[in-house]
N, CA, C and O atoms as a Tripos MOL2 file, in Angstrom:
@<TRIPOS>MOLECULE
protein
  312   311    78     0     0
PROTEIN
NO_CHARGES

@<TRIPOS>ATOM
      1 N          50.8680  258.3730   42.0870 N.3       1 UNK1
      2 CA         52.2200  257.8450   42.1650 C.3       1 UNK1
      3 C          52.6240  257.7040   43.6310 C.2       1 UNK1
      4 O          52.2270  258.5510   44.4310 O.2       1 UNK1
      5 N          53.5800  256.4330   44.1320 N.am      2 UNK2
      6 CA         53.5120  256.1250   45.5050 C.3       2 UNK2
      7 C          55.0240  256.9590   45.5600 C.2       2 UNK2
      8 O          55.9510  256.9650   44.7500 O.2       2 UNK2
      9 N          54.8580  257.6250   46.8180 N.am      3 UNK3
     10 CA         56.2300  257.7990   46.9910 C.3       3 UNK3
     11 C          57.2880  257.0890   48.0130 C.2       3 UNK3
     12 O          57.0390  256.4440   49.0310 O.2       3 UNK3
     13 N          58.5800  257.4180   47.4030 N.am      4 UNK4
     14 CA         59.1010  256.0010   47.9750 C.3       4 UNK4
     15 C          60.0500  256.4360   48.8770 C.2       4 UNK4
     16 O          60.8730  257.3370   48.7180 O.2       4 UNK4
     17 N          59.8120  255.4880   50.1580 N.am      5 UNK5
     18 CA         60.5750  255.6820   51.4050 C.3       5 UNK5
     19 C          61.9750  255.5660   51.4890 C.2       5 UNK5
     20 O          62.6830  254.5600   51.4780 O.2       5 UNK5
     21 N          62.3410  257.1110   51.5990 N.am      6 UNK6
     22 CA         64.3270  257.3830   51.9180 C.3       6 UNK6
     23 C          65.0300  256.1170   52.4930 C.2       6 UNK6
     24 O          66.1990  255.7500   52.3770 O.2       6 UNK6
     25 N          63.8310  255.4810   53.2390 N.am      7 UNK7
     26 CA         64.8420  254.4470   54.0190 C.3       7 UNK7
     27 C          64.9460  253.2080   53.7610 C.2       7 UNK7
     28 O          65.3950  252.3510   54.5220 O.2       7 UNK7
     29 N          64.3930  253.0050   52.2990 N.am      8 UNK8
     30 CA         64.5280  251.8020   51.7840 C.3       8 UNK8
     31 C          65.9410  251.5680   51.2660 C.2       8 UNK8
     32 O          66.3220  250.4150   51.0620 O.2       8 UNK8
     33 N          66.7830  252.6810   51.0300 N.am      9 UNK9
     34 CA         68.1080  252.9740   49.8150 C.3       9 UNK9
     35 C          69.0870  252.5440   51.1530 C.2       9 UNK9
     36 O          70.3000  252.3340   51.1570 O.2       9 UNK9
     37 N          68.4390  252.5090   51.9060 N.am     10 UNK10
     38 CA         69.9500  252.9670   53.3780 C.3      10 UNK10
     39 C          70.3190  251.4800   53.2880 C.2      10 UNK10
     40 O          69.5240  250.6650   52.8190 O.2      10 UNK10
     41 N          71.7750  251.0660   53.8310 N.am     11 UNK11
     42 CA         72.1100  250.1450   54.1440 C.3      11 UNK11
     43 C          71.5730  249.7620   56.1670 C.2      11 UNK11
     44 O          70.9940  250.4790   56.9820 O.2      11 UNK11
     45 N          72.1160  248.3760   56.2720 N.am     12 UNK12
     46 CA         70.9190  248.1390   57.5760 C.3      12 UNK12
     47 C          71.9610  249.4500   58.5660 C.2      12 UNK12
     48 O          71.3920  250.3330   59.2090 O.2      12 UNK12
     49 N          72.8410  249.3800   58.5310 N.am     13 UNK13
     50 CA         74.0870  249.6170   59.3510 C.3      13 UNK13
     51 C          73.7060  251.4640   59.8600 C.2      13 UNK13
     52 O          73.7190  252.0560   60.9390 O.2      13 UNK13
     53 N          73.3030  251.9880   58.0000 N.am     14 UNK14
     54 CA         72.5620  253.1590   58.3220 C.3      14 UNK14
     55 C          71.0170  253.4450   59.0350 C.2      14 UNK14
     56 O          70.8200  254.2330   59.9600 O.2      14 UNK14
     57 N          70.2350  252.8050   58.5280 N.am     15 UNK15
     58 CA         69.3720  252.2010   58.7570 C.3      15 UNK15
     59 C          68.9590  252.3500   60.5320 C.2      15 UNK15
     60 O          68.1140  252.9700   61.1770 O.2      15 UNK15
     61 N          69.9320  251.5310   60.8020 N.am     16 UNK16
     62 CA         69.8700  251.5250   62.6340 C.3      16 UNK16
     63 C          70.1600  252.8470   63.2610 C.2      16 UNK16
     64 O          69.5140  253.3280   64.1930 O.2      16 UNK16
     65 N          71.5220  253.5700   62.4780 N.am     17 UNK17
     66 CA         71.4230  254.9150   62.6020 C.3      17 UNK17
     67 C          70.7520  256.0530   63.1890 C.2      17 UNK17
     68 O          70.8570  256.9380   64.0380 O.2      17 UNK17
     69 N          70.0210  255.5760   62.3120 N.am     18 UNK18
     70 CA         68.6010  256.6440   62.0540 C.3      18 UNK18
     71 C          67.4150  256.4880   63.2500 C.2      18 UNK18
     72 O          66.8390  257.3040   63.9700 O.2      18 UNK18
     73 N          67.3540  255.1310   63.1010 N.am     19 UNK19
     74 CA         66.7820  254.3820   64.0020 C.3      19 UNK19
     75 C          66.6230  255.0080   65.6110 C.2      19 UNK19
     76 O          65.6630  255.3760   66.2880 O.2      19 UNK19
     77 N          68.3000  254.9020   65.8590 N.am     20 UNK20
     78 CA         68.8430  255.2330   67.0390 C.3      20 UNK20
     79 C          68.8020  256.4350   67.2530 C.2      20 UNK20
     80 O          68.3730  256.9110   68.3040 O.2      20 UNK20
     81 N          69.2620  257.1330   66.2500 N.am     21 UNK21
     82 CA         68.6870  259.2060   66.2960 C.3      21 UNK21
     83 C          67.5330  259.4420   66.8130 C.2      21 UNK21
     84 O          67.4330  260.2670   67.7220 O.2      21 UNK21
     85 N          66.4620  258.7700   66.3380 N.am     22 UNK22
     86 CA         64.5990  259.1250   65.7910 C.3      22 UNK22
     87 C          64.3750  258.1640   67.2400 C.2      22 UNK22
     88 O          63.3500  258.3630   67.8920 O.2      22 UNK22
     89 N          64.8930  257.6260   67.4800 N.am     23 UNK23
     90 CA         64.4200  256.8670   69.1820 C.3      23 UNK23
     91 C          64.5570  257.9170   70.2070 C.2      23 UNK23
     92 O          63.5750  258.3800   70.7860 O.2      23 UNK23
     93 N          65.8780  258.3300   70.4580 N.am     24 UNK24
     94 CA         66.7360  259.2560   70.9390 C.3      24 UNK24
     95 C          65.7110  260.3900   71.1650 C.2      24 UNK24
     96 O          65.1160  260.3410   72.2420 O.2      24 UNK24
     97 N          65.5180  261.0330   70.6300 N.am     25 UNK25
     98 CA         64.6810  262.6590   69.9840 C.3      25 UNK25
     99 C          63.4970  262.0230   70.4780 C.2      25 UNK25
    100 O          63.1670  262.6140   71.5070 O.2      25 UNK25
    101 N          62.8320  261.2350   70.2570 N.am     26 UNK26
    102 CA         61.4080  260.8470   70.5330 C.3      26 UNK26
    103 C          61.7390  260.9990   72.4480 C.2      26 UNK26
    104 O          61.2150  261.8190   73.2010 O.2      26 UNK26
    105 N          62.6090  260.0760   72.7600 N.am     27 UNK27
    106 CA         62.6610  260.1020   74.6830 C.3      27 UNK27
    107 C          63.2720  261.5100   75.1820 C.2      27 UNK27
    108 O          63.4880  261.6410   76.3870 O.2      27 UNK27
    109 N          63.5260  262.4460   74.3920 N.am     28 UNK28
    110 CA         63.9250  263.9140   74.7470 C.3      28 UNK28
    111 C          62.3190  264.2310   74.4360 C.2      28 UNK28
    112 O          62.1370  265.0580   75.3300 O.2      28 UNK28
    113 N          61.5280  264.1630   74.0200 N.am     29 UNK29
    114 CA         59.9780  264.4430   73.6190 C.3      29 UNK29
    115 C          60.5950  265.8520   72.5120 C.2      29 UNK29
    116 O          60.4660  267.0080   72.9140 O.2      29 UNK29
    117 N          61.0100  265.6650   71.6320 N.am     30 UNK30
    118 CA         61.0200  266.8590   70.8090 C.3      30 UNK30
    119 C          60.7080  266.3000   69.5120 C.2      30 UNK30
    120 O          61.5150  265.5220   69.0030 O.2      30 UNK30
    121 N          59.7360  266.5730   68.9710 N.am     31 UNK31
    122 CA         58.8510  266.8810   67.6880 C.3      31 UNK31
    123 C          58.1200  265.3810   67.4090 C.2      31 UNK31
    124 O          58.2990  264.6350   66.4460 O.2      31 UNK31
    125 N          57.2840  265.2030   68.5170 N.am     32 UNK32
    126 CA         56.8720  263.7260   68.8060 C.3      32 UNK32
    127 C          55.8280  263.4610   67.1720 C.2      32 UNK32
    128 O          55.4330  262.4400   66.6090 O.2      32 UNK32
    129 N          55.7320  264.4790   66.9590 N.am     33 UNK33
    130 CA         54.2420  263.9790   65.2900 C.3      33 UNK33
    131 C          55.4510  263.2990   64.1240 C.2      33 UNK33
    132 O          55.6260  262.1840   63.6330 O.2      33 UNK33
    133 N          56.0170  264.4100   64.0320 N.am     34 UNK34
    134 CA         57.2480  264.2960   62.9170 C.3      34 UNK34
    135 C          58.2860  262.8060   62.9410 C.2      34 UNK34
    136 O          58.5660  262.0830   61.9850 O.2      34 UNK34
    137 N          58.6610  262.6890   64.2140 N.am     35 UNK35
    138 CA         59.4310  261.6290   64.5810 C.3      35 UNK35
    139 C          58.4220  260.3600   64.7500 C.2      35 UNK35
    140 O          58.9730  259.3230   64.3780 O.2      35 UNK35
    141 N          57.2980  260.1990   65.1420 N.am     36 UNK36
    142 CA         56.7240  258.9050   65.1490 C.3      36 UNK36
    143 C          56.3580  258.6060   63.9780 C.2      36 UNK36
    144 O          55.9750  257.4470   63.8140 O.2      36 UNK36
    145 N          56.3560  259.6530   62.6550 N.am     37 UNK37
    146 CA         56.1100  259.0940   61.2750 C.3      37 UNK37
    147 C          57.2820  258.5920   61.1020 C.2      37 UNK37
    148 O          57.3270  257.5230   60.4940 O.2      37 UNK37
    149 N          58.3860  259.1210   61.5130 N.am     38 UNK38
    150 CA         59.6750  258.7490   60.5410 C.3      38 UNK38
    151 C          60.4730  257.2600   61.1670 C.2      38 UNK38
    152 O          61.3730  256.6490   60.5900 O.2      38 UNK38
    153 N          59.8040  256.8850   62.5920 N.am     39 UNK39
    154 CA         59.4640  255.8500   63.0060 C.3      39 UNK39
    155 C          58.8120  254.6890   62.7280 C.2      39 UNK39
    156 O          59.1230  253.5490   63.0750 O.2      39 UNK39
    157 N          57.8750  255.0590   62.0720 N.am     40 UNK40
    158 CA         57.0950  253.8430   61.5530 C.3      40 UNK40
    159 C          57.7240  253.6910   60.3120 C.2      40 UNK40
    160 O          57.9240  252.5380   59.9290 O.2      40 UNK40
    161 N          58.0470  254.5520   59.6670 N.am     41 UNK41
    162 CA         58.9390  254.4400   58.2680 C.3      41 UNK41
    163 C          59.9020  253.4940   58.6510 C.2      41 UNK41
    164 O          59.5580  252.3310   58.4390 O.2      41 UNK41
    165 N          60.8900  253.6390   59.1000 N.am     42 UNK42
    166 CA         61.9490  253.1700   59.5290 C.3      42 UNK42
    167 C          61.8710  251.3200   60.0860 C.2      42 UNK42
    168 O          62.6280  250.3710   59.8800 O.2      42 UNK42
    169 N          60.9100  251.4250   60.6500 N.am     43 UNK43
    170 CA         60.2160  250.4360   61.0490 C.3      43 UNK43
    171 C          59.8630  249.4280   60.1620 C.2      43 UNK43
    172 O          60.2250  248.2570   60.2700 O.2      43 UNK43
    173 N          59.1220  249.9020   59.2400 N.am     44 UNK44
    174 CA         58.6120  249.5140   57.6430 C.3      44 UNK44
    175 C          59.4430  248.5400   57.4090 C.2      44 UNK44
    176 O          59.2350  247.3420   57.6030 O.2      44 UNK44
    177 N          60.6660  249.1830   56.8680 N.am     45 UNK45
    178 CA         61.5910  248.6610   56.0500 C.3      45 UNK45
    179 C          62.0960  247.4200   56.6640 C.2      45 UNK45
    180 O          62.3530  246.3520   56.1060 O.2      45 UNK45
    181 N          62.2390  247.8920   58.4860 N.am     46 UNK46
    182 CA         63.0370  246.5910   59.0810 C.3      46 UNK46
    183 C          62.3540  245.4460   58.9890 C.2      46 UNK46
    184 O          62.9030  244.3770   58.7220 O.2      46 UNK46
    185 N          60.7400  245.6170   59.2640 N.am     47 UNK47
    186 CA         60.1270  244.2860   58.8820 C.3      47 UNK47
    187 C          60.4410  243.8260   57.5060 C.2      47 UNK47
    188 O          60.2050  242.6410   57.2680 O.2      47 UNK47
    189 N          60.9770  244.6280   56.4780 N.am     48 UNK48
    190 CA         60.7430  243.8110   55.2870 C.3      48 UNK48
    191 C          61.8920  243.1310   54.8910 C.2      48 UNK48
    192 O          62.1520  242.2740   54.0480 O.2      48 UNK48
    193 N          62.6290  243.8780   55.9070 N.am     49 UNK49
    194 CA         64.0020  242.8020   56.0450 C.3      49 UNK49
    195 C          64.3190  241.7280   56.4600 C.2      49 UNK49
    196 O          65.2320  240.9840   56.1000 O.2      49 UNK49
    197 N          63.2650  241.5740   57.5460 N.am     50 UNK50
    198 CA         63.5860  240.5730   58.3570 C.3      50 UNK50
    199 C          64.2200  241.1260   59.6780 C.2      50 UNK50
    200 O          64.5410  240.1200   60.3110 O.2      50 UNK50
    201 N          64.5540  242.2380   60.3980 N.am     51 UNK51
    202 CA         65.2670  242.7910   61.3420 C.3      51 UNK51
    203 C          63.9760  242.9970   62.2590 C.2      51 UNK51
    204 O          62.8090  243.3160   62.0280 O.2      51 UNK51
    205 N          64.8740  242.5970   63.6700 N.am     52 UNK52
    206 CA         63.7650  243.2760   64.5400 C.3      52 UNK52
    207 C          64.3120  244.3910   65.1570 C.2      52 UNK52
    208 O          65.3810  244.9760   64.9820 O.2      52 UNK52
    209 N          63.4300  244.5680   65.8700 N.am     53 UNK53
    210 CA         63.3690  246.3480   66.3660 C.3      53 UNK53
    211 C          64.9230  246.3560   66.9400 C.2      53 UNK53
    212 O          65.7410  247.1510   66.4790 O.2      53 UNK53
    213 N          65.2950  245.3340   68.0670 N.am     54 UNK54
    214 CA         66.0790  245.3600   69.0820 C.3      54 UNK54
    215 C          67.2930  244.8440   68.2940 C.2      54 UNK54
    216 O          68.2340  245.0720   69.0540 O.2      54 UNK54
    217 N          67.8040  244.2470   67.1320 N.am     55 UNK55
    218 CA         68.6540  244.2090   66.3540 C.3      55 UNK55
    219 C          69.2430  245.0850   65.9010 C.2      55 UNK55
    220 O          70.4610  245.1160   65.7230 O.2      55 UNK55
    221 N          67.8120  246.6200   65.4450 N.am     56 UNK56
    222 CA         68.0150  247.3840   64.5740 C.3      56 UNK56
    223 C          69.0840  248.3770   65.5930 C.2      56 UNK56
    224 O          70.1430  248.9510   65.3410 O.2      56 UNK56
    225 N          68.3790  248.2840   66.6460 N.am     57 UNK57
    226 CA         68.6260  249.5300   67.6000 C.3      57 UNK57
    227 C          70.5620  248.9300   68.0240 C.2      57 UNK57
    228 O          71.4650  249.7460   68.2090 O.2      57 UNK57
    229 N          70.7520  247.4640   68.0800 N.am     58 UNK58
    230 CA         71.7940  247.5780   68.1380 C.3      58 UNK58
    231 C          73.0150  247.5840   67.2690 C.2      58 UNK58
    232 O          74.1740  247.6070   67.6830 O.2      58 UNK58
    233 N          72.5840  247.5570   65.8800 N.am     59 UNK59
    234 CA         73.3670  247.3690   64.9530 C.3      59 UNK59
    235 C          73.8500  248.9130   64.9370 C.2      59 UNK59
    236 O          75.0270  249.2660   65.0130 O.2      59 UNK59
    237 N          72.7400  249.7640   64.8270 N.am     60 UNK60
    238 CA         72.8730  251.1850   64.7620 C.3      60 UNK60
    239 C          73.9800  251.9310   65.7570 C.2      60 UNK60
    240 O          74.8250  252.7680   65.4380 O.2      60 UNK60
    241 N          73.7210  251.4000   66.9720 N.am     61 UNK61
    242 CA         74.6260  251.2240   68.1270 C.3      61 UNK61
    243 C          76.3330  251.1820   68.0160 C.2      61 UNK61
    244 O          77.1230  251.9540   68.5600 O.2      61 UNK61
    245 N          76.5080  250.5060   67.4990 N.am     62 UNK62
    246 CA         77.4590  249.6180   67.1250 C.3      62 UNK62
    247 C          78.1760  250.4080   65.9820 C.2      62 UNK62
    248 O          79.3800  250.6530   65.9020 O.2      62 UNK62
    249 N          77.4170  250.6730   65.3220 N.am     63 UNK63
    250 CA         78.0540  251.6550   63.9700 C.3      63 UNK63
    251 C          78.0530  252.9880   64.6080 C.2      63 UNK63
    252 O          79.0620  253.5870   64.2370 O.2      63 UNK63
    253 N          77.2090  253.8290   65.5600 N.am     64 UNK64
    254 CA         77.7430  254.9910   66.0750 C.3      64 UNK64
    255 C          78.7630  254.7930   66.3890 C.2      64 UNK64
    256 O          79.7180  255.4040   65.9090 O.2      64 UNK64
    257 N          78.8970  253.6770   67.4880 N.am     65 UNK65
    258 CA         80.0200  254.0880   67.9980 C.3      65 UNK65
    259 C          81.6230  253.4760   67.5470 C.2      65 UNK65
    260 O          82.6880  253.4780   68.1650 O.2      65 UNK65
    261 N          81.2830  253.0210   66.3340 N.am     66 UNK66
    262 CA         82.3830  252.4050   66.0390 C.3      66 UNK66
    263 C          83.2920  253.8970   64.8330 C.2      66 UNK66
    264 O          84.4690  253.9760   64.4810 O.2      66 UNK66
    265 N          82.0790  254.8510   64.5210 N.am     67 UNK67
    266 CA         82.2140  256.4180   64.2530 C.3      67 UNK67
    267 C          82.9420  257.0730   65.2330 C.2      67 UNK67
    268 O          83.9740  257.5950   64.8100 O.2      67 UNK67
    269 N          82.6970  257.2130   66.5080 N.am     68 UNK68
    270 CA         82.9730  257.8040   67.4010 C.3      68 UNK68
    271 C          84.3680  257.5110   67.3710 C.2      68 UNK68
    272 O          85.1450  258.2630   66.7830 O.2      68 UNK68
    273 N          84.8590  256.1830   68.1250 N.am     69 UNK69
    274 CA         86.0970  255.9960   68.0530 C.3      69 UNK69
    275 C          86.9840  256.2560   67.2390 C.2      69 UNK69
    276 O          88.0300  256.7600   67.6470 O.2      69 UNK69
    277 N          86.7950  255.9790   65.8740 N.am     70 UNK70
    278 CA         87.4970  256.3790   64.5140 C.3      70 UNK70
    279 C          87.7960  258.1830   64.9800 C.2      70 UNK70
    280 O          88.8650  258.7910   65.0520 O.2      70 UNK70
    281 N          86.3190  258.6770   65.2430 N.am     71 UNK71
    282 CA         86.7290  260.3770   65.1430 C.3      71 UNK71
    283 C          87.6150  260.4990   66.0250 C.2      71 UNK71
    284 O          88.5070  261.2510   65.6320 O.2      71 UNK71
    285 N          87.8570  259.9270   67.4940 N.am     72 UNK72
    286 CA         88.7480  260.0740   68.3260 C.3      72 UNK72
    287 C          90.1730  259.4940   68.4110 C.2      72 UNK72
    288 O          91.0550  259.7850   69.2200 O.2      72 UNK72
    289 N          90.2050  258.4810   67.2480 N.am     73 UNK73
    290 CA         91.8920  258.4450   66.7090 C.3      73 UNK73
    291 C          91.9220  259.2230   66.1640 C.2      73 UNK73
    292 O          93.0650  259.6750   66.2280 O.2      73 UNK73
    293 N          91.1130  259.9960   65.3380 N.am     74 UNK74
    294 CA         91.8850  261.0810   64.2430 C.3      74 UNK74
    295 C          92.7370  261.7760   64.9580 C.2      74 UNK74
    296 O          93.9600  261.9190   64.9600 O.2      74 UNK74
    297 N          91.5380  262.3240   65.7800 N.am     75 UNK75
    298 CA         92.1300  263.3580   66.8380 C.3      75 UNK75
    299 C          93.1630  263.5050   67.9120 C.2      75 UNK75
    300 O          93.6530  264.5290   68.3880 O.2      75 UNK75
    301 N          93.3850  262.2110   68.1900 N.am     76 UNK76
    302 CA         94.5890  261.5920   68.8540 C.3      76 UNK76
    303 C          95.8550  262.1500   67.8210 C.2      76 UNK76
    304 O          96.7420  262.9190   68.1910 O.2      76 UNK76
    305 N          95.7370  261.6420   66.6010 N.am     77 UNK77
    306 CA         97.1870  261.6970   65.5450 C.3      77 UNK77
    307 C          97.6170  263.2090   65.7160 C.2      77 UNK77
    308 O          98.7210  263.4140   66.2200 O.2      77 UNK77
    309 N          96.8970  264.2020   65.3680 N.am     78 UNK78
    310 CA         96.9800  265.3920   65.3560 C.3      78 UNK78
    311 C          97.3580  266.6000   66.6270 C.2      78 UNK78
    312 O          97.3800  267.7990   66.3510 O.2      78 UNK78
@<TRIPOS>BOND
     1     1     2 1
     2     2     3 1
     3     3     4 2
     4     3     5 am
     5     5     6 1
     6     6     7 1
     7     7     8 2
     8     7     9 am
     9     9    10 1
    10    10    11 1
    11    11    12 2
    12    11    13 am
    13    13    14 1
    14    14    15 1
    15    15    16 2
    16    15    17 am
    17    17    18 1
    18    18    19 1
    19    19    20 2
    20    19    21 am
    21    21    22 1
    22    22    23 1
    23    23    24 2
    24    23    25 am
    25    25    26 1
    26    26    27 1
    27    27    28 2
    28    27    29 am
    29    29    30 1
    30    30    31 1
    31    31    32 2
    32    31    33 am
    33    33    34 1
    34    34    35 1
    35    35    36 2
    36    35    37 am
    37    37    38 1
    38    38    39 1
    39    39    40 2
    40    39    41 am
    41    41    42 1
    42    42    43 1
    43    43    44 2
    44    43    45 am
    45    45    46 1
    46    46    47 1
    47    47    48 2
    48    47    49 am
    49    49    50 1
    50    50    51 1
    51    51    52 2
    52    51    53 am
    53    53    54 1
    54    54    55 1
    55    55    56 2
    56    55    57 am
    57    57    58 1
    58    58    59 1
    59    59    60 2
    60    59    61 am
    61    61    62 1
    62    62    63 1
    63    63    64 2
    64    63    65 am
    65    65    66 1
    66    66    67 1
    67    67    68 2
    68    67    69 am
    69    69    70 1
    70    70    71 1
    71    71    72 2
    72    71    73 am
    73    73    74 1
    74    74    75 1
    75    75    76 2
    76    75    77 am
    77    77    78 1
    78    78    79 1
    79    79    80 2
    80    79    81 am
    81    81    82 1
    82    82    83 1
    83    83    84 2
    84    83    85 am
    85    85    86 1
    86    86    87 1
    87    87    88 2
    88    87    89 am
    89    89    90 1
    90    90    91 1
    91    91    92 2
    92    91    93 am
    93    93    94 1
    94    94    95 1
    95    95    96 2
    96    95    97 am
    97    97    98 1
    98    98    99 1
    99    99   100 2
   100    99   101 am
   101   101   102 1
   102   102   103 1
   103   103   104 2
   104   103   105 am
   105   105   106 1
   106   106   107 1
   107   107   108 2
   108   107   109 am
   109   109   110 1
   110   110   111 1
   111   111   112 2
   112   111   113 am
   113   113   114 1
   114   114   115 1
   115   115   116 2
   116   115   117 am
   117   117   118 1
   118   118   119 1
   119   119   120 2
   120   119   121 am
   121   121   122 1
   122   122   123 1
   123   123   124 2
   124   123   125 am
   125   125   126 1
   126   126   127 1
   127   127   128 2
   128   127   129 am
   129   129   130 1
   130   130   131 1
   131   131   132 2
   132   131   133 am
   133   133   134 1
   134   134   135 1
   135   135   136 2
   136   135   137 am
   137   137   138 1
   138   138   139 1
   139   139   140 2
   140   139   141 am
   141   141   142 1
   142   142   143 1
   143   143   144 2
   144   143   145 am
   145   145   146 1
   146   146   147 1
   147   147   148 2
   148   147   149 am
   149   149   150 1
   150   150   151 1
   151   151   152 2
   152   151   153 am
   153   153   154 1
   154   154   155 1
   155   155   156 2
   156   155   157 am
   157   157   158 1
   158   158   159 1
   159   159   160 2
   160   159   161 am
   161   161   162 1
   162   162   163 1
   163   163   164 2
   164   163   165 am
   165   165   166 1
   166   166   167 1
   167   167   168 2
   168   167   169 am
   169   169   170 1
   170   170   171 1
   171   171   172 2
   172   171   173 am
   173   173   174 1
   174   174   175 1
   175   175   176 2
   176   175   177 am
   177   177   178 1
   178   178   179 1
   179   179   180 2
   180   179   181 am
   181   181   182 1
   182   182   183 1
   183   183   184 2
   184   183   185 am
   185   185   186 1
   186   186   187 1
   187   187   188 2
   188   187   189 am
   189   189   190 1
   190   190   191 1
   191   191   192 2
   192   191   193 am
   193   193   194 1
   194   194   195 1
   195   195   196 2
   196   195   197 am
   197   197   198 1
   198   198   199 1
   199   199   200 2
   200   199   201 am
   201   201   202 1
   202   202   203 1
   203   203   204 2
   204   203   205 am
   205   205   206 1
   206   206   207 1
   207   207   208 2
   208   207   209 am
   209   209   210 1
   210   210   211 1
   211   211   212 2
   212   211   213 am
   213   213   214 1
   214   214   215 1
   215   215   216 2
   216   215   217 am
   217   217   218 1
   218   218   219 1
   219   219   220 2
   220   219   221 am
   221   221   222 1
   222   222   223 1
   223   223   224 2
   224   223   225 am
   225   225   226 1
   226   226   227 1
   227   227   228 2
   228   227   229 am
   229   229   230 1
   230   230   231 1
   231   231   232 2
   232   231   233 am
   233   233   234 1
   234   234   235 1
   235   235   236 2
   236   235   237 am
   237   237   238 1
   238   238   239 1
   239   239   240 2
   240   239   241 am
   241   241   242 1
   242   242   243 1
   243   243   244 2
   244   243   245 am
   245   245   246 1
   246   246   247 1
   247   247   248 2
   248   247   249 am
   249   249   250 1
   250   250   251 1
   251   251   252 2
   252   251   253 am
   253   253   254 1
   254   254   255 1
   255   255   256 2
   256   255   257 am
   257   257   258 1
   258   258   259 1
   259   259   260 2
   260   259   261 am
   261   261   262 1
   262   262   263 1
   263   263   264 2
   264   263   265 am
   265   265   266 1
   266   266   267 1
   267   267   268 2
   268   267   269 am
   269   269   270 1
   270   270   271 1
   271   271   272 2
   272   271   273 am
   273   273   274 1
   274   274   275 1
   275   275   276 2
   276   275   277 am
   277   277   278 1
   278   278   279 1
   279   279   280 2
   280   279   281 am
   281   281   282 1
   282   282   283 1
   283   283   284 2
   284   283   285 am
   285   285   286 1
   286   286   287 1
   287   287   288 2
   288   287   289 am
   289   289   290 1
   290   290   291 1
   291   291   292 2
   292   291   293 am
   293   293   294 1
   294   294   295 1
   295   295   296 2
   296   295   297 am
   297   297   298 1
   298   298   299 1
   299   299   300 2
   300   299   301 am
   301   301   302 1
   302   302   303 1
   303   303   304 2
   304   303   305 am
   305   305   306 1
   306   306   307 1
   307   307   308 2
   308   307   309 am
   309   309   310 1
   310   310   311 1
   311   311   312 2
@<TRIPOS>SUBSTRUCTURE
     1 UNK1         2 RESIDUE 1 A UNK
     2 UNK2         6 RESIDUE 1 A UNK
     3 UNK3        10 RESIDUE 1 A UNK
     4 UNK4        14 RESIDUE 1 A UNK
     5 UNK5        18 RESIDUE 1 A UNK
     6 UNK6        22 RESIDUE 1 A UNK
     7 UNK7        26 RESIDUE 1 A UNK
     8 UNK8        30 RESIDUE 1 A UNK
     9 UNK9        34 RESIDUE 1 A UNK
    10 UNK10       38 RESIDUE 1 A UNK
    11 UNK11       42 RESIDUE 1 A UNK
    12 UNK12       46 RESIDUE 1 A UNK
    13 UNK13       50 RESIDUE 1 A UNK
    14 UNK14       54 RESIDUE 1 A UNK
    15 UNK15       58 RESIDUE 1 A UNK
    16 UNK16       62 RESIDUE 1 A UNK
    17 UNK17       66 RESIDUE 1 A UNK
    18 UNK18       70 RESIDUE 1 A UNK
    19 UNK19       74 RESIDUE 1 A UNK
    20 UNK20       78 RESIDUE 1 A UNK
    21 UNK21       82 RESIDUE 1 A UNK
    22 UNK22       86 RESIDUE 1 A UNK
    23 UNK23       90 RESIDUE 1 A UNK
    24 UNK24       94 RESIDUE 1 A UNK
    25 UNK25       98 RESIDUE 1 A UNK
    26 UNK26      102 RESIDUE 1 A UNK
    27 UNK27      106 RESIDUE 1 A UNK
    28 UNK28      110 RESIDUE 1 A UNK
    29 UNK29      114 RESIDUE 1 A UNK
    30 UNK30      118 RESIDUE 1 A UNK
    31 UNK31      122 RESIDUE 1 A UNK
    32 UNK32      126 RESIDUE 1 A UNK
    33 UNK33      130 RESIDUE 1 A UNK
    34 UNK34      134 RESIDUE 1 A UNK
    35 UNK35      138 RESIDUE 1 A UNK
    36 UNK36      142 RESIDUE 1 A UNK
    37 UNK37      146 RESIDUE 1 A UNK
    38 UNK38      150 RESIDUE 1 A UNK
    39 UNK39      154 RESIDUE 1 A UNK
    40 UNK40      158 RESIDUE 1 A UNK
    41 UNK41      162 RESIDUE 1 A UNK
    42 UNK42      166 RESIDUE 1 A UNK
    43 UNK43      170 RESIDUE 1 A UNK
    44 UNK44      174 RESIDUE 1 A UNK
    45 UNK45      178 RESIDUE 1 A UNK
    46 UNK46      182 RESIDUE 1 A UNK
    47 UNK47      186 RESIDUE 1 A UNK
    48 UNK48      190 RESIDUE 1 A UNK
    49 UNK49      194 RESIDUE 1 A UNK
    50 UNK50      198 RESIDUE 1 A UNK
    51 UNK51      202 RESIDUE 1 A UNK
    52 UNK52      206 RESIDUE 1 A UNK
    53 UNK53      210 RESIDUE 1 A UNK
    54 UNK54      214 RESIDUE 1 A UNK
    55 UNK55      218 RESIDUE 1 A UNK
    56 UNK56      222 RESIDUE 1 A UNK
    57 UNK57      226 RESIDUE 1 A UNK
    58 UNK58      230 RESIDUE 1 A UNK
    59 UNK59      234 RESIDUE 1 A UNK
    60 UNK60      238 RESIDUE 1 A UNK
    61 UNK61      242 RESIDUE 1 A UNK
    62 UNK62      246 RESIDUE 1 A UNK
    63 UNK63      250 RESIDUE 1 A UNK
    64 UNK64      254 RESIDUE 1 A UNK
    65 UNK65      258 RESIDUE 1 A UNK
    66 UNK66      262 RESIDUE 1 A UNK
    67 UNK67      266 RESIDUE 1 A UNK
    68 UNK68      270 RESIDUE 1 A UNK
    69 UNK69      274 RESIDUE 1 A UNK
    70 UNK70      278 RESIDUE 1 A UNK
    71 UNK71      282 RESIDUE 1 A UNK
    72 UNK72      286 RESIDUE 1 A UNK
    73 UNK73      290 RESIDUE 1 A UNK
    74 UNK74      294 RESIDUE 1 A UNK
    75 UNK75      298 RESIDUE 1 A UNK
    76 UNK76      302 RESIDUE 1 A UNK
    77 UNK77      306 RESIDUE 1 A UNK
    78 UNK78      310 RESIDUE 1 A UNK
């Protein structure tokens, strides 16, 4: 039985996310075996989307930080 890749379910938006985490961690060099699988995974999917690498990385981008800001109005109101 094949098992099936977590990162097929993600939307692209998450997707890049992850992307951008597992890039991140890889140029800190921390847990380079673990992270270059979950890299090529990740990877996988974008080809089957049609996304390229440099799309992925900025869509992901884009949705961090469009997180970020949101967390920092909260915090503003309060």
């Amino acid at each position: 039985m094949k098992r099936k890749n977590f990162y097929e379910n993600l939307t692209n938006e998450l997707l890049g996310c992850f992307y951008c985490y597992v890039m991140d961690r890889l140029n800190q060099g921390n847990h380079l075996k673990l992270l270059n699988y979950e890299r090529q995974l990740i990877e996988k999917v974008a080809k089957k989307r049609g996304i390229s690498l440099l799309e992925l990385r900025i869509i992901g981008h884009w949705f961090i930080q469009k997180e970020v800001n949101l967390v920092k109005e909260e915090n503003q109101e309060y």
